[in-house]
MARMARDO-489525 format. One line per 4 residues: their letters; for each residue x, y, z of N, C-alpha, C, O. Coordinates in Angstrom, 3 decimals, padded with zeros to 6 digits. Layout:
BEGIN
A> X/Y/Z/X/Y/Z/X/Y/Z/X/Y/Z ~ ...
END
This chain:
BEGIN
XXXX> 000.819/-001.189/000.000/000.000/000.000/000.000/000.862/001.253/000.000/000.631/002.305/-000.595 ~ 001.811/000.975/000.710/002.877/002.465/000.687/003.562/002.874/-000.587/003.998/003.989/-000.874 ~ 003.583/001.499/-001.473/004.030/001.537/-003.238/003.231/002.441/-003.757/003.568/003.409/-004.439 ~ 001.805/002.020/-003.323/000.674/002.746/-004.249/000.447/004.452/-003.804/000.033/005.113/-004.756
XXXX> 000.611/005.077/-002.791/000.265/005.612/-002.807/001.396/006.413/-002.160/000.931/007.156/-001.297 ~ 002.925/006.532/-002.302/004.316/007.062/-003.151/003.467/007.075/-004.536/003.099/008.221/-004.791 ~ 003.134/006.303/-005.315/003.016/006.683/-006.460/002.056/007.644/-006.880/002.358/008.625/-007.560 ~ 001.149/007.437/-006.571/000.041/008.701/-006.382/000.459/010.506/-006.389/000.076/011.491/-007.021
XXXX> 001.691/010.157/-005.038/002.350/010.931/-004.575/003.211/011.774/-005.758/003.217/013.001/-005.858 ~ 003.883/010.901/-006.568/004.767/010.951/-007.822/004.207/011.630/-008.678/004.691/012.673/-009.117 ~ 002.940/011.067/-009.098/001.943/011.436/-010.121/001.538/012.978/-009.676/001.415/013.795/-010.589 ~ 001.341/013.377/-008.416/000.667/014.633/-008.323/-000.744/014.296/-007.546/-001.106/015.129/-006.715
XXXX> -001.378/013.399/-007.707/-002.354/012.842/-007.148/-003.363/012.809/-005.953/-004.567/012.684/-005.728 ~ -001.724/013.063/-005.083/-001.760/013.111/-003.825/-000.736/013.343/-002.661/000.444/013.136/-002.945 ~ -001.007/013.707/-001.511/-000.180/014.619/-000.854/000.635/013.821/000.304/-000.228/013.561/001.143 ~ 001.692/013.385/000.687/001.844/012.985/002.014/000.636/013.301/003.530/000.343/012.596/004.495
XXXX> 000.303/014.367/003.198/-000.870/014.389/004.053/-002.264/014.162/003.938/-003.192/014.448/004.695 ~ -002.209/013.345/002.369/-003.618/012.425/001.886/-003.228/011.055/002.918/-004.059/010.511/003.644 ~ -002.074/010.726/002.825/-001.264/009.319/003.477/-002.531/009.126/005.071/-003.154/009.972/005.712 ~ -002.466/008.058/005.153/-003.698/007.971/006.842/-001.877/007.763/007.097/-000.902/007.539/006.380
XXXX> -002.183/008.024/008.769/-001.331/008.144/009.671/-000.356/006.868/009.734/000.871/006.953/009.771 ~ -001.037/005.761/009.740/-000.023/004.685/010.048/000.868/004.072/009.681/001.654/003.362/010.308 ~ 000.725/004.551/007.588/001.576/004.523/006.789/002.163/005.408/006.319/002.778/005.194/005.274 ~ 002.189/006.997/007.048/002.995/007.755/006.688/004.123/006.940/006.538/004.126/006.191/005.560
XXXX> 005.485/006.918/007.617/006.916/006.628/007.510/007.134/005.585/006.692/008.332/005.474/006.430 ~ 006.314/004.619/006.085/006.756/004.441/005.153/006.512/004.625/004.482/007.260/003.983/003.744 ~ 005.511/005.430/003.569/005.552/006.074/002.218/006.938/007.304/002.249/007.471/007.612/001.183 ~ 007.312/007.795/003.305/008.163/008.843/003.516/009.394/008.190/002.641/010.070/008.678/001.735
XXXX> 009.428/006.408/003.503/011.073/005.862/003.178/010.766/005.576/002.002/011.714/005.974/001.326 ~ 009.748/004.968/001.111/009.295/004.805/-000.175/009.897/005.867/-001.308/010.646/005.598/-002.247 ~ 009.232/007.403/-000.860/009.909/008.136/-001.542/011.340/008.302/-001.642/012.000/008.256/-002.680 ~ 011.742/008.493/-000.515/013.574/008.676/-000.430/013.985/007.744/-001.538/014.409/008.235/-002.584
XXXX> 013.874/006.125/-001.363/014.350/005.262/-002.327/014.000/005.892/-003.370/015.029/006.328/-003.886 ~ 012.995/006.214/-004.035/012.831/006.823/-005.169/013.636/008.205/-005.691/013.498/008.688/-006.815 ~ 014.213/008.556/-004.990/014.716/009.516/-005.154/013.677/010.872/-005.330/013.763/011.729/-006.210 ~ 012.866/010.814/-004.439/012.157/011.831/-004.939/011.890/012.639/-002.936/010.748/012.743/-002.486
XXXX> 013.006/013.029/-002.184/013.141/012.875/-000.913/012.183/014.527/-000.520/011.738/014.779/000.599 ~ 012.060/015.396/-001.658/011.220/016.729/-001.287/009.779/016.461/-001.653/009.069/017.411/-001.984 ~ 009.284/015.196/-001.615/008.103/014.327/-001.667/007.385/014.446/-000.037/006.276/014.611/000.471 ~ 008.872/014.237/000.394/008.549/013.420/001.654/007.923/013.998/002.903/007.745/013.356/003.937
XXXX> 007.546/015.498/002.684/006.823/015.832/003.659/005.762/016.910/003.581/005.390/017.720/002.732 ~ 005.345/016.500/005.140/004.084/016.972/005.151/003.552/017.952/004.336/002.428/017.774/003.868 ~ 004.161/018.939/004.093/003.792/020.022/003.637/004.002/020.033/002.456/004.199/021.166/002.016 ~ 004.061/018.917/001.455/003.927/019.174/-000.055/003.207/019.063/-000.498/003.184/019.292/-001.707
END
């Protein structure tokens, strides 16, 4: 689930703070691997 919705994230889709709470940190570490680490927070 944290694949899917990093990707979302990627796409524009959706926000780290669409993320429900319990899978924030790892969609956070999701992004980093991706190289996409100004993904990774709250406020994007």
């Amino acid at each position: 689930m944290a694949v899917i919705y990093a990707t979302l994230i990627v796409k524009g889709a959706k926000t780290l703070a669409d993320v429900p709470i319990t899978i924030q940190a790892q969609v956070k570490q999701v992004l980093i691997d991706l190289d996409c680490p100004e993904l990774a927070s709250v406020e994007a």
